[in-house]
Backbone of each chain as ProteinMPNN parsed JSONL, in Angstrom:
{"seq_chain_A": "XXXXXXXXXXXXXXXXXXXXXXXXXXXXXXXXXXXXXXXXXXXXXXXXXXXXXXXXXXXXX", "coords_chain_A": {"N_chain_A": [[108.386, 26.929, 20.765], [110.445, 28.568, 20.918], [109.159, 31.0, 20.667], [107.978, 31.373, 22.921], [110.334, 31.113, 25.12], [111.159, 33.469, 24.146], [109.804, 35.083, 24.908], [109.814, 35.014, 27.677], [112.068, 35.724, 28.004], [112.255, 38.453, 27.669], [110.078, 39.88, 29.441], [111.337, 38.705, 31.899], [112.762, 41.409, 31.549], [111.306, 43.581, 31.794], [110.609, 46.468, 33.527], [110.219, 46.867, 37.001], [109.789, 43.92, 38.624], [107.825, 42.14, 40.909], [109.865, 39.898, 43.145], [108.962, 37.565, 43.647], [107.783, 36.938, 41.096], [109.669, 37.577, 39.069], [111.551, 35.365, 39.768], [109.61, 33.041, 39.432], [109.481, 33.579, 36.792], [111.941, 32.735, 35.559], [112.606, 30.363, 36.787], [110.605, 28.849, 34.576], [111.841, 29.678, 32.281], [114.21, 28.039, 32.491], [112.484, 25.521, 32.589], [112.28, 25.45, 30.117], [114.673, 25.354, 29.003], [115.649, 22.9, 29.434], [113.995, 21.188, 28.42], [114.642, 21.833, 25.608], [116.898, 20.57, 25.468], [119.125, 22.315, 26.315], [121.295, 22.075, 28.354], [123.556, 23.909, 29.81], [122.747, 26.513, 29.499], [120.161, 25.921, 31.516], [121.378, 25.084, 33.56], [122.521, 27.796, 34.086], [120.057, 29.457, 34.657], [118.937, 27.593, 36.604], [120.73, 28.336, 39.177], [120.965, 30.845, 39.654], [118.031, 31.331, 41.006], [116.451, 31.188, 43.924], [116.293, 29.68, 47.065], [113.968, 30.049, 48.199], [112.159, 30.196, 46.311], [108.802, 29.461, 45.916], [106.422, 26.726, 45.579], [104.868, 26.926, 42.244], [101.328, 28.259, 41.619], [99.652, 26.096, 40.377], [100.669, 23.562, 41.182], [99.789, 24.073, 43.597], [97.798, 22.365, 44.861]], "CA_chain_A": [[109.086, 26.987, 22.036], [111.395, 29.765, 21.191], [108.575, 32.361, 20.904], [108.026, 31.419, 24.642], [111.554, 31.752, 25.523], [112.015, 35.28, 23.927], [108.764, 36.19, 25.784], [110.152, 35.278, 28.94], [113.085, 36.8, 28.21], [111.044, 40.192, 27.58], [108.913, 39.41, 30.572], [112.678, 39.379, 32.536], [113.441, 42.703, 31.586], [109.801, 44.712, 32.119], [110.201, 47.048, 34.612], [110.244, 45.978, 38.385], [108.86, 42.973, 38.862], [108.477, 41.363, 42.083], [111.039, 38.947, 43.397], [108.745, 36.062, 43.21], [107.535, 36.59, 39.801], [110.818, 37.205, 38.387], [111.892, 33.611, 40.077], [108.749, 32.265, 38.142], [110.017, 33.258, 35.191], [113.212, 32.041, 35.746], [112.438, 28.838, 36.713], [110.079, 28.337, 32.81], [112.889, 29.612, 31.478], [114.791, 26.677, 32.83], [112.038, 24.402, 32.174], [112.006, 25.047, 28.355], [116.11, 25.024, 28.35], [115.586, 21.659, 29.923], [112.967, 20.607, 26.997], [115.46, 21.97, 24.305], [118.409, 19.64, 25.786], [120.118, 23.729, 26.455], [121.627, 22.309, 29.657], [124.365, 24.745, 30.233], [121.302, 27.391, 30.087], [119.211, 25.362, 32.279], [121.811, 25.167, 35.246], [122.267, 28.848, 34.688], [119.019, 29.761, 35.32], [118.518, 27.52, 37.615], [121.47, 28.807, 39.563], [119.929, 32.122, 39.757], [116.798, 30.723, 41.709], [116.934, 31.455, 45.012], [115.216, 29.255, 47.444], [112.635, 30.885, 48.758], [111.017, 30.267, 45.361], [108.068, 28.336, 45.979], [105.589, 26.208, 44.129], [103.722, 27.651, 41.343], [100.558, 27.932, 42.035], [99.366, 25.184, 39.703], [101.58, 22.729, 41.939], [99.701, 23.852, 45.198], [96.583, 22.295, 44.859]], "C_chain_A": [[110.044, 28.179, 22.081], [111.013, 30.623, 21.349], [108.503, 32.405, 22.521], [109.037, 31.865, 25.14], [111.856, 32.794, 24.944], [110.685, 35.541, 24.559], [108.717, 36.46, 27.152], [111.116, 35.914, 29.339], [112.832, 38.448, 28.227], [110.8, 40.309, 28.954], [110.211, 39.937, 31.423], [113.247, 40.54, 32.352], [112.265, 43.724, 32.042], [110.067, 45.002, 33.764], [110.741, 46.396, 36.15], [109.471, 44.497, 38.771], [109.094, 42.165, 40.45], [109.293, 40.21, 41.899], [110.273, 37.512, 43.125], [108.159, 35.848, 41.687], [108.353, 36.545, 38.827], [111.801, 35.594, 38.463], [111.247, 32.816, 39.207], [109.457, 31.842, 37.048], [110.86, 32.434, 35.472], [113.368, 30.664, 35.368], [111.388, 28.402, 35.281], [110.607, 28.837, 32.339], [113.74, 28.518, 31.582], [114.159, 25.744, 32.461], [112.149, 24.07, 30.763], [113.54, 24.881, 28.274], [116.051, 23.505, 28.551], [115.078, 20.634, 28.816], [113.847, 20.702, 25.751], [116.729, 21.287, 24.471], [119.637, 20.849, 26.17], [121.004, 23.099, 28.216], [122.474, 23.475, 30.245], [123.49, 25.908, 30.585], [120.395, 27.26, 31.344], [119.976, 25.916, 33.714], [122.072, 26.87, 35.109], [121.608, 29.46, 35.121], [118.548, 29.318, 36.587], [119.081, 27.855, 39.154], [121.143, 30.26, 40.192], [118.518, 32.275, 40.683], [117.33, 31.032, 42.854], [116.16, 30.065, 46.146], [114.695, 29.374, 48.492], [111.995, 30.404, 47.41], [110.005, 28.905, 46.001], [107.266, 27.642, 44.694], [105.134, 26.855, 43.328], [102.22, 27.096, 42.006], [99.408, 26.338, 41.784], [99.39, 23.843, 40.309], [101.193, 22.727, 43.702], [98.19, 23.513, 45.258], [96.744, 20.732, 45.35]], "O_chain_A": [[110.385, 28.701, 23.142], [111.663, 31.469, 21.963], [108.916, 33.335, 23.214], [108.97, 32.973, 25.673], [112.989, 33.206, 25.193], [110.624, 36.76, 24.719], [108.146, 37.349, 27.784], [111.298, 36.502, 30.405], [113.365, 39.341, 28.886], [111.586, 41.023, 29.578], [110.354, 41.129, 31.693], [114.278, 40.78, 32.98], [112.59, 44.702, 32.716], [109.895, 44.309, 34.767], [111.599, 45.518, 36.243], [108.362, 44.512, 39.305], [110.136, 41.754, 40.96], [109.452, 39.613, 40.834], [110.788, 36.553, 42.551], [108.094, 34.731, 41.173], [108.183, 35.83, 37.839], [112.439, 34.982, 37.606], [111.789, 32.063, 38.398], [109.854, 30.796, 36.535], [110.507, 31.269, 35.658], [113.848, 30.033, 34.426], [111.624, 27.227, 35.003], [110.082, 28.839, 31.226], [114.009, 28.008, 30.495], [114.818, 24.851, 31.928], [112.138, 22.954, 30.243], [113.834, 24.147, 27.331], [116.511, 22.865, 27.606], [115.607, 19.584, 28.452], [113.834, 19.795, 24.918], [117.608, 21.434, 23.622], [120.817, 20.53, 26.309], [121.189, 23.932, 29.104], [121.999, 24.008, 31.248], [123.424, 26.311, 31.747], [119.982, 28.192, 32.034], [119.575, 26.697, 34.577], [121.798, 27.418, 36.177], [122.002, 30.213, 36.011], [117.999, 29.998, 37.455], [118.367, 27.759, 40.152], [121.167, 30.444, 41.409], [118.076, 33.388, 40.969], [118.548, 31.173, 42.962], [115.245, 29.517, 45.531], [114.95, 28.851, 49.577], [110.824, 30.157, 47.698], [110.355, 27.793, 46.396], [107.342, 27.818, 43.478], [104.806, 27.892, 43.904], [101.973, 26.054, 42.613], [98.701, 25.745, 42.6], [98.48, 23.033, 40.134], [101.669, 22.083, 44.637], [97.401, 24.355, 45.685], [95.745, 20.04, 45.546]]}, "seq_chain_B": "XXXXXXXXXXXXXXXXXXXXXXXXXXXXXXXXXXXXXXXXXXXXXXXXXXXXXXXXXXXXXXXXXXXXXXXXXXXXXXXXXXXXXXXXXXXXXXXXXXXXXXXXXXXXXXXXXXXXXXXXXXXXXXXXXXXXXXX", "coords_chain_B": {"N_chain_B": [[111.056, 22.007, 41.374], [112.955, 21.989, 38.782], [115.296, 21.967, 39.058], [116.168, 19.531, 39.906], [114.821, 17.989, 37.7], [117.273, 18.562, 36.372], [119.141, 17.37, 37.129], [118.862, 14.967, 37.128], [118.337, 14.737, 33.972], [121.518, 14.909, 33.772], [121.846, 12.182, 34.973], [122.382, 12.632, 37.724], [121.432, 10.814, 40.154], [121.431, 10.778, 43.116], [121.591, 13.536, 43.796], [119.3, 14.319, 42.294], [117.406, 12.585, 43.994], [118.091, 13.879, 46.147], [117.175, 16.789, 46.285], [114.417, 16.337, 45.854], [113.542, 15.396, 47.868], [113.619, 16.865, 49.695], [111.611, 18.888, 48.155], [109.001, 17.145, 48.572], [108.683, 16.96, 51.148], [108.166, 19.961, 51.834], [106.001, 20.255, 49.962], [104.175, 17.749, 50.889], [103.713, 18.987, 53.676], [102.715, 21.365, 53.284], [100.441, 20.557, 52.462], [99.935, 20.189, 49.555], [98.483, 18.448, 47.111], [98.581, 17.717, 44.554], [101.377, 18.796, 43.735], [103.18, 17.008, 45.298], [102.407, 15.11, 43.832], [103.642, 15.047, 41.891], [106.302, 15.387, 42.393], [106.046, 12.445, 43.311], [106.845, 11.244, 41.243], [108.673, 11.999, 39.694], [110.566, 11.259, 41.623], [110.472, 8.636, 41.069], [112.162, 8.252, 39.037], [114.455, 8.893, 39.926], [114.702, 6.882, 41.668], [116.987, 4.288, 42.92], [117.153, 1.684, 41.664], [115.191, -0.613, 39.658], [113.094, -1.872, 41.303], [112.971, 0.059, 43.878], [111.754, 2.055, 42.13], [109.532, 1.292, 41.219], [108.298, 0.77, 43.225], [107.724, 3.598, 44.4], [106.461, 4.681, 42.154], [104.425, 2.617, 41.54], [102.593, 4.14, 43.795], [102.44, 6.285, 42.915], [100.509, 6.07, 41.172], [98.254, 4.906, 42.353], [97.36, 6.584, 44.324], [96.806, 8.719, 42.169], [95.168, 7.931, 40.391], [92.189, 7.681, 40.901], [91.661, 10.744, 39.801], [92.351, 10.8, 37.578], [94.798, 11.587, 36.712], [97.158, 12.761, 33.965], [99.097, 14.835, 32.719], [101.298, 14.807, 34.697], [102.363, 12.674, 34.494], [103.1, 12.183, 31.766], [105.15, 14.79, 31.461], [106.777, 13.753, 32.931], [108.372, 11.945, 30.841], [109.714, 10.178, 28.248], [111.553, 8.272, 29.477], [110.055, 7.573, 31.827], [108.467, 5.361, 30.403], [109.164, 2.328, 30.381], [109.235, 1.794, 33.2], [106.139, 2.332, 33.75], [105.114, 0.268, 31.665], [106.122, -2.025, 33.243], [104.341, -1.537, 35.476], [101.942, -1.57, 34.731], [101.709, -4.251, 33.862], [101.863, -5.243, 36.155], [99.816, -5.415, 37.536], [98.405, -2.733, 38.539], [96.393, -0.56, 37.961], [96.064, -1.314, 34.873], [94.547, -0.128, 32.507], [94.539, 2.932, 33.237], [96.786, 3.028, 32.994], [97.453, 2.605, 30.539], [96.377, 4.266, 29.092], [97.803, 6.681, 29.966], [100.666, 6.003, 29.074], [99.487, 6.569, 26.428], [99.144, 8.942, 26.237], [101.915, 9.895, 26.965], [103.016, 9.35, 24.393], [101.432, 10.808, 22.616], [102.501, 13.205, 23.059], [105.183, 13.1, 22.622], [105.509, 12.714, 20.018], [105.913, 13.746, 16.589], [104.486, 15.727, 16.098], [103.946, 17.039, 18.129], [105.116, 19.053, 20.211], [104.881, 20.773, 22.191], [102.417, 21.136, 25.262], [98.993, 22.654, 26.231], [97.553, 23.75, 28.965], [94.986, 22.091, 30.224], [91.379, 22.934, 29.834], [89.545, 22.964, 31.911], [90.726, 21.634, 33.905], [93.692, 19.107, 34.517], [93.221, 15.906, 34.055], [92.204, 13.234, 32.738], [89.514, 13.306, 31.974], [89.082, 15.819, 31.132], [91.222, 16.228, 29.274], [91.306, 14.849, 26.521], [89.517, 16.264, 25.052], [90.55, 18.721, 25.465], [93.017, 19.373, 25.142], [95.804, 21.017, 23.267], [98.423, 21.223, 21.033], [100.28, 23.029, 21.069], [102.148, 23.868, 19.545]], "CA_chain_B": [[111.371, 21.016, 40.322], [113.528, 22.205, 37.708], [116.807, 21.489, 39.349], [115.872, 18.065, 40.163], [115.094, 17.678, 36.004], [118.361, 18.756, 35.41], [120.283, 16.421, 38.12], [118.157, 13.355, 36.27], [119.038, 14.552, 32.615], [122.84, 14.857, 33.837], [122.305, 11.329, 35.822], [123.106, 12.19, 39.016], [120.147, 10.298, 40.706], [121.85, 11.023, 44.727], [121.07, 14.671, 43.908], [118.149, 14.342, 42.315], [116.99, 12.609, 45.274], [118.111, 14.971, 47.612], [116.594, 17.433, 46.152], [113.445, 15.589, 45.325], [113.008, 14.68, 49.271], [113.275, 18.526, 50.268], [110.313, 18.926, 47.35], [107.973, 16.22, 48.909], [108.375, 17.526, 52.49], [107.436, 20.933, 51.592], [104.482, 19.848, 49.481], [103.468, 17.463, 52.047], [103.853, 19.926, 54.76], [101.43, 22.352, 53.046], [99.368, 19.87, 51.549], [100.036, 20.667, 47.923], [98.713, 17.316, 46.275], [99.141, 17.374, 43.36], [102.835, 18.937, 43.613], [103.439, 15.733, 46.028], [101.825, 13.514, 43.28], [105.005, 15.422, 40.474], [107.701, 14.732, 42.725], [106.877, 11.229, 43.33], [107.066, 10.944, 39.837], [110.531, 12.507, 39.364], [111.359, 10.437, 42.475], [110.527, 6.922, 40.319], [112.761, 8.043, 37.891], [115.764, 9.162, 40.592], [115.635, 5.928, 42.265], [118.865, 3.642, 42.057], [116.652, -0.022, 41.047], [113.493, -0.556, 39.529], [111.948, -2.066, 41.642], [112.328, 0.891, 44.037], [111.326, 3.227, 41.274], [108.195, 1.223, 41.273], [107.435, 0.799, 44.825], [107.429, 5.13, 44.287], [105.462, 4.559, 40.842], [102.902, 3.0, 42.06], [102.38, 4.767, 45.069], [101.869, 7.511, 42.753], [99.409, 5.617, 40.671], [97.649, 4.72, 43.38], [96.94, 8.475, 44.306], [96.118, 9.587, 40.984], [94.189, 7.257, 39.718], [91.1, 8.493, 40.93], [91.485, 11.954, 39.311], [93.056, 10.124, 35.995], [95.708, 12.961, 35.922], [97.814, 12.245, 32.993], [99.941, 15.242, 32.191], [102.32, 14.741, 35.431], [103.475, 11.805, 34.08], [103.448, 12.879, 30.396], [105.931, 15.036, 31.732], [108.045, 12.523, 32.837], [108.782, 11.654, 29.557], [109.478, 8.145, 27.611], [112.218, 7.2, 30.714], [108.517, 6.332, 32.419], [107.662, 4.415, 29.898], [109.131, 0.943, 30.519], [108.378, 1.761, 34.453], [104.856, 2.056, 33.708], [105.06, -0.783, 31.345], [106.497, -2.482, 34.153], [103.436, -1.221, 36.317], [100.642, -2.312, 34.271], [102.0, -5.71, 33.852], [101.75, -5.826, 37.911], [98.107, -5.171, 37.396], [98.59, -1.427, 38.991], [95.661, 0.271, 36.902], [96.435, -1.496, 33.834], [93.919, 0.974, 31.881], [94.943, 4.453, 33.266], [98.189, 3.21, 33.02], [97.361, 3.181, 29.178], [95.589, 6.273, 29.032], [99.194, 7.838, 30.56], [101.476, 5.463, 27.624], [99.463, 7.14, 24.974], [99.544, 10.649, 26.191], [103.558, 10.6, 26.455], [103.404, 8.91, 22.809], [101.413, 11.425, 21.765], [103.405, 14.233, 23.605], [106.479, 12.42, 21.6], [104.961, 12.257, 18.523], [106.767, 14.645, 15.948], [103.675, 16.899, 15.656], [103.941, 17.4, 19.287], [106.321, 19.813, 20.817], [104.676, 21.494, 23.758], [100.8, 20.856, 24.998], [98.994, 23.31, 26.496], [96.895, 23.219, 30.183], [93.413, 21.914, 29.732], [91.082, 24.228, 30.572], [88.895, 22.327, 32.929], [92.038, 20.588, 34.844], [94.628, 18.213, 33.913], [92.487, 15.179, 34.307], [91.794, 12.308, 31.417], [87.889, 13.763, 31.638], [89.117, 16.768, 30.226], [92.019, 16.298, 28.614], [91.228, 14.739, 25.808], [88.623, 17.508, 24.488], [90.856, 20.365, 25.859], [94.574, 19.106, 24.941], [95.691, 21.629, 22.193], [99.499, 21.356, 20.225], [101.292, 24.706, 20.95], [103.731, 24.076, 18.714]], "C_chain_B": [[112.763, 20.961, 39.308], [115.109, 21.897, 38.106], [116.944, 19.983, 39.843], [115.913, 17.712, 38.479], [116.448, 17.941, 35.828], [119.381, 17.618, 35.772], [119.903, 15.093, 37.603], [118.364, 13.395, 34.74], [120.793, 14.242, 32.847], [123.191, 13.729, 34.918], [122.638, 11.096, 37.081], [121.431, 11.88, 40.071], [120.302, 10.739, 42.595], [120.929, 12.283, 44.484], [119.739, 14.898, 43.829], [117.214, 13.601, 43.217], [116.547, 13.25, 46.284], [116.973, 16.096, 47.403], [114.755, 17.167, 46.187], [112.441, 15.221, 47.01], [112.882, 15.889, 49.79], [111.252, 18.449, 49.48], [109.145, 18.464, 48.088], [107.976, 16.755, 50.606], [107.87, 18.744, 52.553], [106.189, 20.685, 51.125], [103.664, 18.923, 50.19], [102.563, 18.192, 53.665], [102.91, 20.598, 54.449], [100.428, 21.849, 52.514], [99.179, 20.382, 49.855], [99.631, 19.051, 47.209], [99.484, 16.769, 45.103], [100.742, 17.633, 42.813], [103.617, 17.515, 44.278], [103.165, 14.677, 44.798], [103.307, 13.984, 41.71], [106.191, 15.085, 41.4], [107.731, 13.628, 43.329], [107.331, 10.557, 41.901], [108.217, 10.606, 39.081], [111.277, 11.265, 40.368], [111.737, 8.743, 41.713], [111.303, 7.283, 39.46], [114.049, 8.33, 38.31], [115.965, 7.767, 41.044], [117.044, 4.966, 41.617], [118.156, 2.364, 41.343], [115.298, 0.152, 40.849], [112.596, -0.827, 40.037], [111.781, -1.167, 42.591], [111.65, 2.024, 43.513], [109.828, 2.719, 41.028], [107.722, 0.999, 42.262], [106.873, 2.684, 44.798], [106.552, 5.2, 43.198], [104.134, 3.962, 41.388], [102.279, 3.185, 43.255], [101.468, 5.974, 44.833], [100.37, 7.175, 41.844], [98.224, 5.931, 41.309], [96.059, 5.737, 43.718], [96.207, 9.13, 43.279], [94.828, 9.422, 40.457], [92.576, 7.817, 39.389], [90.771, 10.176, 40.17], [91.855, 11.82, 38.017], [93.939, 11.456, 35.67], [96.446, 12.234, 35.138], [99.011, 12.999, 32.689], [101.565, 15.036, 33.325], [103.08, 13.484, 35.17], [104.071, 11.456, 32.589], [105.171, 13.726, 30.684], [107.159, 14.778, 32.335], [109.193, 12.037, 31.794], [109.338, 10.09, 29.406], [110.651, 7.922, 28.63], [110.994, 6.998, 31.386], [108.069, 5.336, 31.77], [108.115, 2.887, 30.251], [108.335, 0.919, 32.204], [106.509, 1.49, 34.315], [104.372, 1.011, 32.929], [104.478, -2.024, 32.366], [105.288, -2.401, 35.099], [102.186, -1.888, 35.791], [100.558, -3.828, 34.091], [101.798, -6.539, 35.5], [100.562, -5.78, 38.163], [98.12, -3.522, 38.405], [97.785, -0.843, 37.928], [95.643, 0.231, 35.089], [95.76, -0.178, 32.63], [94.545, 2.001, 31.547], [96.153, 4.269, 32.73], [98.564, 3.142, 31.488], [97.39, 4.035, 28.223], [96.946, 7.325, 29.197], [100.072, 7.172, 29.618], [101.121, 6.506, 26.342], [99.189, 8.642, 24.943], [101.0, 10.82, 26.063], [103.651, 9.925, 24.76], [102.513, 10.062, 22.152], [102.152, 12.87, 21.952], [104.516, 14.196, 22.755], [106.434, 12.757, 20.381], [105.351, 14.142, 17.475], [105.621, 15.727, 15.55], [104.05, 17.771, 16.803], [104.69, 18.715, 20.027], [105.976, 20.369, 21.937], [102.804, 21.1, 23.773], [100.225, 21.995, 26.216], [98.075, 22.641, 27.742], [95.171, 23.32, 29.535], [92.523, 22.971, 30.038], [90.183, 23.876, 31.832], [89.785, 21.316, 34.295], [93.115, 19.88, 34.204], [94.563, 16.696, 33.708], [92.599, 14.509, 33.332], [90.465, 12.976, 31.159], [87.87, 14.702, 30.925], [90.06, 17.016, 29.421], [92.113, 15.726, 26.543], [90.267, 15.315, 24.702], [89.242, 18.581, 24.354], [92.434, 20.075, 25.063], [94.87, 19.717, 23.565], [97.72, 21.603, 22.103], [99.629, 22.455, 20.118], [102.475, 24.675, 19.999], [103.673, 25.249, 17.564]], "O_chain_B": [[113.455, 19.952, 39.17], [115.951, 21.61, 37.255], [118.041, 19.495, 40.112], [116.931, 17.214, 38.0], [116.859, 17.352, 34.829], [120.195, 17.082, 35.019], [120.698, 14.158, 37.688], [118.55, 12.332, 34.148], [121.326, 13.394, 32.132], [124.185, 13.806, 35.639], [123.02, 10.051, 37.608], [120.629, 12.711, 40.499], [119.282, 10.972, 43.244], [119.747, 12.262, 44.828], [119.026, 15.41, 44.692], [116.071, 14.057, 43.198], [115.53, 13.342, 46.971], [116.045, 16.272, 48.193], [114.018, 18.047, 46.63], [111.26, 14.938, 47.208], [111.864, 16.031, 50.466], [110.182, 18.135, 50.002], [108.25, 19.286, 48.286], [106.851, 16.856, 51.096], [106.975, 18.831, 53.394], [105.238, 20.895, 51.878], [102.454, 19.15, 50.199], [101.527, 18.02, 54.307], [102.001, 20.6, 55.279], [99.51, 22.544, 52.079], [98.198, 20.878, 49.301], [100.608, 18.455, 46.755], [100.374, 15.969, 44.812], [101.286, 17.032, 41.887], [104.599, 17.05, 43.7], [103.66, 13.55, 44.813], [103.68, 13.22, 40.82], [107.076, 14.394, 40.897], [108.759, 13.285, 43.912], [108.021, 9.562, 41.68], [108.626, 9.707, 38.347], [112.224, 10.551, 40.039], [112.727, 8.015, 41.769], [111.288, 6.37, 38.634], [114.947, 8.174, 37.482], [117.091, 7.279, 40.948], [117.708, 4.922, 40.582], [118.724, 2.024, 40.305], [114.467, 0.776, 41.508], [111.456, -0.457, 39.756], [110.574, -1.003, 42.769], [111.06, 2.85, 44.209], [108.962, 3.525, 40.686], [106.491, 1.006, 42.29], [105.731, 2.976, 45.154], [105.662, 6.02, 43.423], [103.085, 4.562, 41.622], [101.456, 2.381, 43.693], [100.57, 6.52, 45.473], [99.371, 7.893, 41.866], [97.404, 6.814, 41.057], [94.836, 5.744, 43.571], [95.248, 9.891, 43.411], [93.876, 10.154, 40.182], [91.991, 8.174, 38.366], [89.622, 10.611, 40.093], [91.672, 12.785, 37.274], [93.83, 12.176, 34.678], [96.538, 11.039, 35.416], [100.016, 12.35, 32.397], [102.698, 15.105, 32.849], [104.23, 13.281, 35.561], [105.05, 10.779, 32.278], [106.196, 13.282, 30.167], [108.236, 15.37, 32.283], [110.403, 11.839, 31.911], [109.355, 9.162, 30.215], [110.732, 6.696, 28.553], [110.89, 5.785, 31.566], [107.373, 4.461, 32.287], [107.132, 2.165, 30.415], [107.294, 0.324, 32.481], [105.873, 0.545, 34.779], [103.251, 0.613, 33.245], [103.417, -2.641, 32.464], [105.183, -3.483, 35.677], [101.524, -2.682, 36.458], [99.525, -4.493, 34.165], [101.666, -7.707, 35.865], [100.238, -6.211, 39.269], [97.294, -3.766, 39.285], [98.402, -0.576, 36.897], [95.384, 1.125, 34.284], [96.527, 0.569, 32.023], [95.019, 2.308, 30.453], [96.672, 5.15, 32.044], [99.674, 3.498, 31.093], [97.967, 4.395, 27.197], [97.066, 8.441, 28.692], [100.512, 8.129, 28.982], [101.899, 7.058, 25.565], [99.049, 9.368, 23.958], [101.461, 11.651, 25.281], [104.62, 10.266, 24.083], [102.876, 10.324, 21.006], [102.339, 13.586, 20.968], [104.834, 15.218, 22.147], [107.431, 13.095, 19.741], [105.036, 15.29, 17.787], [105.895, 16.56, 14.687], [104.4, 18.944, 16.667], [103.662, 19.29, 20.386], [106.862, 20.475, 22.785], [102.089, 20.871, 22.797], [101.01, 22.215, 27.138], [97.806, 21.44, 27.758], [94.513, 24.093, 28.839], [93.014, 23.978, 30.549], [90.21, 24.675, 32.768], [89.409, 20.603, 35.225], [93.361, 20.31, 33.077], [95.556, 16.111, 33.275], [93.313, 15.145, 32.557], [90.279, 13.239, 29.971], [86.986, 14.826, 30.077], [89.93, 18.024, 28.726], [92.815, 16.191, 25.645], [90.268, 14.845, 23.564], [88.935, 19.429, 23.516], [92.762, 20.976, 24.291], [94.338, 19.15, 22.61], [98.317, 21.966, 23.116], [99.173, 23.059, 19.147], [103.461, 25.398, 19.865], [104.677, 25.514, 16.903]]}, "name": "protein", "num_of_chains": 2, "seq": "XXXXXXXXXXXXXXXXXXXXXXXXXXXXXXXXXXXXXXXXXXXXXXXXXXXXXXXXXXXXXXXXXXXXXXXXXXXXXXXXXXXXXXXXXXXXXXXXXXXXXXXXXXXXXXXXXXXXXXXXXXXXXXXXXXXXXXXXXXXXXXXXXXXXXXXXXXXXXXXXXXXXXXXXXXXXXXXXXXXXXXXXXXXXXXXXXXXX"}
């Protein structure tokens, strides 16, 4: 779980990324702080979210 | 989702509500099923009494059943488990509602730590061929 979270943290720094894929991240960065009991992490990320983010796509079926 | 999980680890069930009822009107609204069939999920685990947490439980049963999804309520985690206890004992899919006990026990289970997406869906048909331990 941590390799994930330093790959999203990577992932958050590459370049430009659009606005909704940087939200993505965001928000599975939140999900795994959530999984690791990180709350203070969690609400910061999720804080950061804007909403406009929508579903993942996974979630629109 | 994810701010709804956090308002249900830190108890506050109002919020996670609130939030939870935005969720389900959007995913209704666009027809997102299966996002509709994760936040009634979350919702059975915001309500204030069990027995509305199972009037929302098996509502979502209900729904699923037919597609035997399993990981949306895997992801629930063991606070579903007495609910669905509770559900199979009402005769609500006693089976599936098995099939979804021993995926969060094995989700639990100290090998476990993260599981990855099936590759054919999220289904019981394929889950138990495809379900691979990322840990």
């Amino acid at each position: 779980m941590e390799a994930i979270f330093g790959e999203l943290r990577r992932l958050e720094k590459v370049g430009e990324l659009p606005e909704l894929a940087r939200q993505r991240i965001l928000d599975c960065q939140a999900e795994l702080a959530l999984r690791r009991g990180d709350l203070e992490t969690a609400r910061s990320l999720i804080d950061q979210a804007t909403s406009r983010l929508d579903a993942h796509p996974f979630y629109r079926s | 989702m994810s701010a709804a999980r956090l308002a249900l680890v830190q108890g506050q069930k109002g919020e996670a509500s609130r939030i939870l009822a935005e969720c389900l009107r959007q995913a209704e609204q666009n027809g997102w099923g299966y996002g509709a069939l994760a936040v009634r999920v979350l919702q059975a685990l915001a309500a204030d009494t069990q027995e509305a947490a199972l009037v929302v439980l098996t509502n979502a049963l209900l729904r699923s059943q037919p597609d035997g999804f399993l990981r949306v309520y895997a992801d629930g985690g063991r606070d579903l488990i007495p609910l669905l206890q509770e559900a199979a004992r009402s005769g609500i899919h006693p089976l599936y509602v098995g099939e979804i006990l021993a995926a969060i026990g094995d989700q639990e289970s100290p090998k476990g730590v993260c599981w990855e997406k099936p590759r054919l869906g999220w289904s019981k048909r394929s889950a138990r061929a495809s379900w691979k331990c990322c840990a």
